[in-house]
DORO-907417 format. One record per residue (C-alpha): x, y, z. Coordinates in nm, 2 decimals. Example, Ala and Ser with C-alpha at 12.3 -4.5 7.8 and 13.67 -1.06 7.14 Angstrom:
LUMNU      px      py      pz
LUMNU    1.23   -0.45    0.78
LUMNU    1.37   -0.11    0.71
This chain:
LUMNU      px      py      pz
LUMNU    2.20   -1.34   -2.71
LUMNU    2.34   -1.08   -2.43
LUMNU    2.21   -0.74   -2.45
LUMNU    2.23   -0.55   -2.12
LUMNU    2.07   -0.20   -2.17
LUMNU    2.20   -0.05   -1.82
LUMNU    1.98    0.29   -1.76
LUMNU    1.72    0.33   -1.98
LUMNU    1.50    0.67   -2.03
LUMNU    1.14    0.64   -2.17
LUMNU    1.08    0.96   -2.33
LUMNU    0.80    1.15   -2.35
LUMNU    0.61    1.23   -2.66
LUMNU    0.54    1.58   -2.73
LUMNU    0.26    1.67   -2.93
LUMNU    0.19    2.00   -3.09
LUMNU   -0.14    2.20   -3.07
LUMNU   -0.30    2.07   -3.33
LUMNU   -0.21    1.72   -3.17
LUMNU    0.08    1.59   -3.41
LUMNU    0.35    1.49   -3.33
LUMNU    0.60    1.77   -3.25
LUMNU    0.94    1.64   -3.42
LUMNU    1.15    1.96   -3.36
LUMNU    1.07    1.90   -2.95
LUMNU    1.09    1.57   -3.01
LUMNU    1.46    1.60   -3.11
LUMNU    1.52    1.85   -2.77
LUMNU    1.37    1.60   -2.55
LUMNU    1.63    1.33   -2.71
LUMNU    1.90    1.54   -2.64
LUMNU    1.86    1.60   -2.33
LUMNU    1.82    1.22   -2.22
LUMNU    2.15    1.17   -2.37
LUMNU    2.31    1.44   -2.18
LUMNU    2.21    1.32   -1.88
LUMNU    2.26    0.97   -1.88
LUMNU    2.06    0.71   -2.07
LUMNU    2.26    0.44   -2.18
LUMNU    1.94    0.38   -2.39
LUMNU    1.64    0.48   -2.48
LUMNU    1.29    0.29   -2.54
LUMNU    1.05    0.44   -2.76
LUMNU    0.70    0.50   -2.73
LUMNU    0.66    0.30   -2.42
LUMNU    0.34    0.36   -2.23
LUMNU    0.46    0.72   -2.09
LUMNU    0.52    0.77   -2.43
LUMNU    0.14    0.77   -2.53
LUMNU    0.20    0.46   -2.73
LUMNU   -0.18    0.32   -2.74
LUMNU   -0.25    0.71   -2.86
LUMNU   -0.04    0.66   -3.19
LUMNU   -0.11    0.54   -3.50
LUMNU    0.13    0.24   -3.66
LUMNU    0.29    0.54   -3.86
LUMNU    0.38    0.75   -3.60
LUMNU    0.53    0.45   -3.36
LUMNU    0.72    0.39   -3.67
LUMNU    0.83    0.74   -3.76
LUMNU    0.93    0.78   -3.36
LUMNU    1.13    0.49   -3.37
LUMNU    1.32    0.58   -3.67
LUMNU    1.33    0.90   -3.59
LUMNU    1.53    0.86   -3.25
LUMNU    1.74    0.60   -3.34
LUMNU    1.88    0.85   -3.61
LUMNU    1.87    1.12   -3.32
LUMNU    2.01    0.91   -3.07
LUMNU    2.38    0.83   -3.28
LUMNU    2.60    0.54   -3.10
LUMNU    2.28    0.51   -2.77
LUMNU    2.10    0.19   -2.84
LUMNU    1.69    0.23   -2.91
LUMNU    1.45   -0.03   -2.77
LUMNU    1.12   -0.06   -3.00
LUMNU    0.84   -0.05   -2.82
LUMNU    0.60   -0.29   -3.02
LUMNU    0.32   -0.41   -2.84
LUMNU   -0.03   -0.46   -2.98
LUMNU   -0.37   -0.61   -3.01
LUMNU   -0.32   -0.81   -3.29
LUMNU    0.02   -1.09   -3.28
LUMNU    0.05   -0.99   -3.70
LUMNU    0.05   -0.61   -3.59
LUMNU    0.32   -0.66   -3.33
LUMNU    0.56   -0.86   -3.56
LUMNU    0.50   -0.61   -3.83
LUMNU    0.60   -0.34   -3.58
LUMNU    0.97   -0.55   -3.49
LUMNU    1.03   -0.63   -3.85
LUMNU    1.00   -0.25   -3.90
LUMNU    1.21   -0.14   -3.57
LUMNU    1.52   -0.42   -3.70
LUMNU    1.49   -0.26   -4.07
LUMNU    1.49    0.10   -3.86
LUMNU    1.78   -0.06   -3.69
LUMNU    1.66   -0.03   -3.36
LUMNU    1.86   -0.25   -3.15
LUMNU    1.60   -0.41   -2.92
LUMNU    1.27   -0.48   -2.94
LUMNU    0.99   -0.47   -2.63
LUMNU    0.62   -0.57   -2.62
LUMNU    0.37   -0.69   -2.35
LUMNU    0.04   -0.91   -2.33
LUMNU   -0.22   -0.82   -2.59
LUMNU   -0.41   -0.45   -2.55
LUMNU   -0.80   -0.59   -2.47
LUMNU   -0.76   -0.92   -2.52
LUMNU   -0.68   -1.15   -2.19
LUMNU   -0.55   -1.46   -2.35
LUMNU   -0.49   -1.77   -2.17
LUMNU   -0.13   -1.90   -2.11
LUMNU   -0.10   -2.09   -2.42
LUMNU   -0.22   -1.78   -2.66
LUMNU    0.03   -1.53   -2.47
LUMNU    0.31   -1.78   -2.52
LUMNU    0.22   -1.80   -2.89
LUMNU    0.21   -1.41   -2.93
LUMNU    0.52   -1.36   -2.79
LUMNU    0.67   -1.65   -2.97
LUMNU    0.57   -1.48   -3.27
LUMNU    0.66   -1.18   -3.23
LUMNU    1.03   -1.26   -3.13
LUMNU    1.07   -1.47   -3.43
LUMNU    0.96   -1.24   -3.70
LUMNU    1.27   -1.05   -3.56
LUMNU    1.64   -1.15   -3.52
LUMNU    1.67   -0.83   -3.25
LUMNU    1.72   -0.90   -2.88
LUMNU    1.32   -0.94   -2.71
LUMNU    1.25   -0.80   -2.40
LUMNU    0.88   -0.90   -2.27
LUMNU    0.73   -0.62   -2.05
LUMNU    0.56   -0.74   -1.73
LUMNU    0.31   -0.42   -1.63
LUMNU    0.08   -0.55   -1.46
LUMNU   -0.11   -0.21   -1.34
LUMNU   -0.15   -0.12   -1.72
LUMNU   -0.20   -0.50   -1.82
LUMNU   -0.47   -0.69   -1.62
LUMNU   -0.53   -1.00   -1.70
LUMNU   -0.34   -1.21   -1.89
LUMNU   -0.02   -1.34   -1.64
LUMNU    0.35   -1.31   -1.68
LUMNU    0.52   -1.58   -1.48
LUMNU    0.88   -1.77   -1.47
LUMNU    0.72   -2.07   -1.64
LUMNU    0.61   -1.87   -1.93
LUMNU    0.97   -1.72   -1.94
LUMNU    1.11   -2.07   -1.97
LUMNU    0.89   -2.18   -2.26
LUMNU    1.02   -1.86   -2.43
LUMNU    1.36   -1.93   -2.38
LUMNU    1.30   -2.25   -2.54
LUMNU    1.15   -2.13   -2.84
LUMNU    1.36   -1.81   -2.87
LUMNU    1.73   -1.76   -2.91
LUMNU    1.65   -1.39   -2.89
LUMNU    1.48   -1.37   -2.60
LUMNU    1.69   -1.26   -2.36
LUMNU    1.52   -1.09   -2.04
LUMNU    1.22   -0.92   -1.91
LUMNU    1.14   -0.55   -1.81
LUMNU    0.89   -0.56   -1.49
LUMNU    0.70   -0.30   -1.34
LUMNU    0.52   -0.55   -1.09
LUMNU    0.72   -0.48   -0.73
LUMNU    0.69   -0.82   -0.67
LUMNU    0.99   -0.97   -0.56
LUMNU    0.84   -1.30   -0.58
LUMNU    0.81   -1.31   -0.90
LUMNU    1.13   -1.16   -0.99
LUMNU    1.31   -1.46   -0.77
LUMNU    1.16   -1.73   -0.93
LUMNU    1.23   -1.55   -1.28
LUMNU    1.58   -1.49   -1.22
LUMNU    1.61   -1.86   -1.03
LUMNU    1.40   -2.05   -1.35
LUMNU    1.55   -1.88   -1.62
LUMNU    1.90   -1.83   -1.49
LUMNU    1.91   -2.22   -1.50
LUMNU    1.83   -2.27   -1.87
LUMNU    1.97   -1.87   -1.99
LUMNU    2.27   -1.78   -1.73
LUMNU    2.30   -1.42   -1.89
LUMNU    1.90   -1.36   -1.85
LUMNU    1.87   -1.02   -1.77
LUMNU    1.58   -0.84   -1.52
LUMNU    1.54   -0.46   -1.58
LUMNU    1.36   -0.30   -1.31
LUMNU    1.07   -0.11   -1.48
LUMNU    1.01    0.15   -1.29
LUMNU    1.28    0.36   -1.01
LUMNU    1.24    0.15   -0.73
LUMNU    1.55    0.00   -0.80
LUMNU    1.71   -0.11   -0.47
LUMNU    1.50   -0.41   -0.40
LUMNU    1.47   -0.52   -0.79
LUMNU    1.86   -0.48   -0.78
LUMNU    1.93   -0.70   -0.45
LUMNU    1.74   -0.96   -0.61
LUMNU    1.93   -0.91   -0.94
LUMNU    1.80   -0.65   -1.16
LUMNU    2.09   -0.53   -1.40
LUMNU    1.93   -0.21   -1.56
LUMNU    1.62    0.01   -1.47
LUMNU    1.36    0.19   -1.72
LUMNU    1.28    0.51   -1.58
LUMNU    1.03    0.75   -1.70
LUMNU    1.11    1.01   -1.37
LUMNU    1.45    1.13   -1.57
LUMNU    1.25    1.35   -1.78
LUMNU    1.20    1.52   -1.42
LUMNU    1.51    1.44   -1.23
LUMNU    1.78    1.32   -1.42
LUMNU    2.03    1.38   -1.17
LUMNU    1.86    1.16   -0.88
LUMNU    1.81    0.86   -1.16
LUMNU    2.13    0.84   -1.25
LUMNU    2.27    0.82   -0.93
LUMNU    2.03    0.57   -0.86
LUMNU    2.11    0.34   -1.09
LUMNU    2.45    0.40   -1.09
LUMNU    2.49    0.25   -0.72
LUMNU    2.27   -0.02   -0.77
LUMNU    2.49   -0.16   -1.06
LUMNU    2.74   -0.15   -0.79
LUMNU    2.54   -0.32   -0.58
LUMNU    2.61   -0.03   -0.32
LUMNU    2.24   -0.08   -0.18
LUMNU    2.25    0.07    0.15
LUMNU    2.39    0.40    0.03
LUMNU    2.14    0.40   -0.22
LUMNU    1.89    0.36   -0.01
LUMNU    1.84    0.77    0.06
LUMNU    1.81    0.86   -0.35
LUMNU    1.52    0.56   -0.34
LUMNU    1.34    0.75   -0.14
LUMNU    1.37    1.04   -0.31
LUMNU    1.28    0.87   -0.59
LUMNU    0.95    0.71   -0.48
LUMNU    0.85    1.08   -0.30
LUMNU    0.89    1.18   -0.64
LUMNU    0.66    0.90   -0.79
LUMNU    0.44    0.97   -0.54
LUMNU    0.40    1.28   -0.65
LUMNU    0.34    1.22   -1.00
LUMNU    0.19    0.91   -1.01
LUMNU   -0.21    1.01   -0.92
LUMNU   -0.25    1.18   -1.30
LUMNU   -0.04    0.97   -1.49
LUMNU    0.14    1.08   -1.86
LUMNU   -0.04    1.43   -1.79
LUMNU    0.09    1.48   -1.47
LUMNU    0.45    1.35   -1.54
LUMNU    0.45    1.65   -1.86
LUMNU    0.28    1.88   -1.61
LUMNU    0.57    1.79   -1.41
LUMNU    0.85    1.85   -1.66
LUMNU    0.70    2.17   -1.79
LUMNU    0.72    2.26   -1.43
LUMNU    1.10    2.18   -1.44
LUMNU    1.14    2.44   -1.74
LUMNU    1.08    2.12   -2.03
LUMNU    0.76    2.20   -2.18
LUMNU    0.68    1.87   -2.34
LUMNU    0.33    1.98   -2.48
LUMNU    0.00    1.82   -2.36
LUMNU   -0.10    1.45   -2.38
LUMNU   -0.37    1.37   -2.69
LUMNU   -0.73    1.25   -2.60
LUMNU   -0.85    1.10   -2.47
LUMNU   -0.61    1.18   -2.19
LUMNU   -0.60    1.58   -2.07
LUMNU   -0.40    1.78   -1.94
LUMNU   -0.40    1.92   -1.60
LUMNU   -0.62    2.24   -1.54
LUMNU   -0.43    2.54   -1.36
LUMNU   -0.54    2.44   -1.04
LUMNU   -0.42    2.09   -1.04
LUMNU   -0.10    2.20   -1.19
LUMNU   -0.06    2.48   -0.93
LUMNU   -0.11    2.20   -0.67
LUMNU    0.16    1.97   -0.80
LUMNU    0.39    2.29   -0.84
LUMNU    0.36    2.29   -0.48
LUMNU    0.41    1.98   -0.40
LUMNU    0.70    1.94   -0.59
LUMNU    0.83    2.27   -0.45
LUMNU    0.85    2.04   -0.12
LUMNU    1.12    1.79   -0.27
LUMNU    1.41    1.98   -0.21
LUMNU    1.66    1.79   -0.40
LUMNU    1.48    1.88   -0.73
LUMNU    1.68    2.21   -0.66
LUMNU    1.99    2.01   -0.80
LUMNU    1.83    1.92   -1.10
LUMNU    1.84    2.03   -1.42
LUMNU    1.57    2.34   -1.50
LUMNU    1.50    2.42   -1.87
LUMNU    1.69    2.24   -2.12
């Protein structure tokens, strides 16, 4: 099974002040990924406040942007606790018609090998979507990833057909690409995160990219050379890109909608237990991001 995603946005979710979800802004952050140039989306992932929603709202998000998002593909991000609670979540993205599903380790639990490979084995078989296993290891200690575990996968699943990883280990995405290549030519890697010119030497095909809600522009670019595998030319917007992450990166979902409010996107606070950013922190990063001058090509407002 061959699904290549290409750029995909994570979009932020925006939450009103009574702390629901805020569908009307929802909708306006949609539409402006789509205008500037996900070729999908992935919804809730992290940056999306997943662990912060209840199974309704994951599943009214999900269904909600893939009527929003018209002919884009939606990746479901299902991750969970609980193996049951995970498959429950794909079965509902493939009846929402979502057409990919996501999910990492188990949130608490750090299961050995054999227990990971069950849950994901679960998971992509209640489903008859594409399965895209999420390596994050900054956000998921404990429980490993590896090129092994990918194999066993492929073994068991028709459907599984790549991983998204976040790690910046190039080790790891060698022997990945190397192992599974052998038994799954058209295994894809999708760089999680914008540091794409490495990931995309060693054979990334797409990128996830929660920056765009910020600099849209620069991410596009981005990925659009390292698809051609122009690398060196690239090399200039990666570091843009990382001075932007470097930027953003200290606070987390509250300093990335600090960020884009900054930009002219107000994308309403994050919900507890995460906070926003008091006035002076978000007067700090307004001058710090006042010191990236390419953000002056970027999109302000909507």
């Amino acid at each position: 099974m061959i699904f290549d995603p290409g750029l995909v946005h994570a979009p932020l979710t925006p939450f009103s002040p009574d702390r629901r979800i805020d569908f009307a802004l929802y909708e306006r952050i949609i539409a402006f990924h789509l205008r500037y140039g996900a070729q999908a989306l992935a919804v809730p992932m992290h940056v999306g406040e997943s662990v912060s929603l209840t199974d309704a709202e994951r599943r009214a998000l999900i269904e909600f942007a893939v009527e929003r998002a018209a002919n884009v593909p939606v990746m479901a991000h299902v991750s969970d606790a609980g193996t049951g609670i995970a498959a429950a979540l794909a079965q509902h993205a493939q009846r929402a018609r979502a057409a990919a599903i996501i999910a990492t380790t188990p949130y608490y639990w750090t299961p050995p090998p054999d227990m990971v490979l069950q849950h994901f084995s679960q998971i992509g078989a209640a489903v008859d979507l594409p399965f895209f296993v999420l390596n994050a290891p900054d956000d998921m200690a404990g429980s490993k990833i590896n090129a092994a575990l990918a194999v066993k996968l492929i073994g068991k699943l028709p459907n599984f057909c790549g991983v998204i990883d976040s790690s910046l280990d190039w080790q790891f995405m060698t022997e990945l690409l190397t192992e599974a290549g052998r038994v799954r030519p058209d295994f894809v890697l999708i760089a999680g995160n914008e540091l794409m010119v490495s990931a995309g030497a060693i054979g990334a095909r797409g990128m996830m990219s929660a920056l765009a809600v910020i600099a849209p522009k620069l991410v596009s670019e981005l990925a659009v050379l390292c698809h051609a595998q122009k690398f060196f030319e690239a090399r200039a917007l990666q570091e843009r890109a990382a001075a932007l992450r470097q930027v953003v990166k200290q606070g987390g979902v509250a300093t990335l909608k600090a960020a884009a409010g900054i930009m002219g996107r107000d994308c309403g606070a994050p919900r507890p237990p995460l906070l926003p950013l008091d006035a002076a922190a978000e007067k700090k990063l307004a001058v710090k991001l006042a010191t990236l001058p390419f953000l002056t090509a970027e999109p302000h407002g909507w």
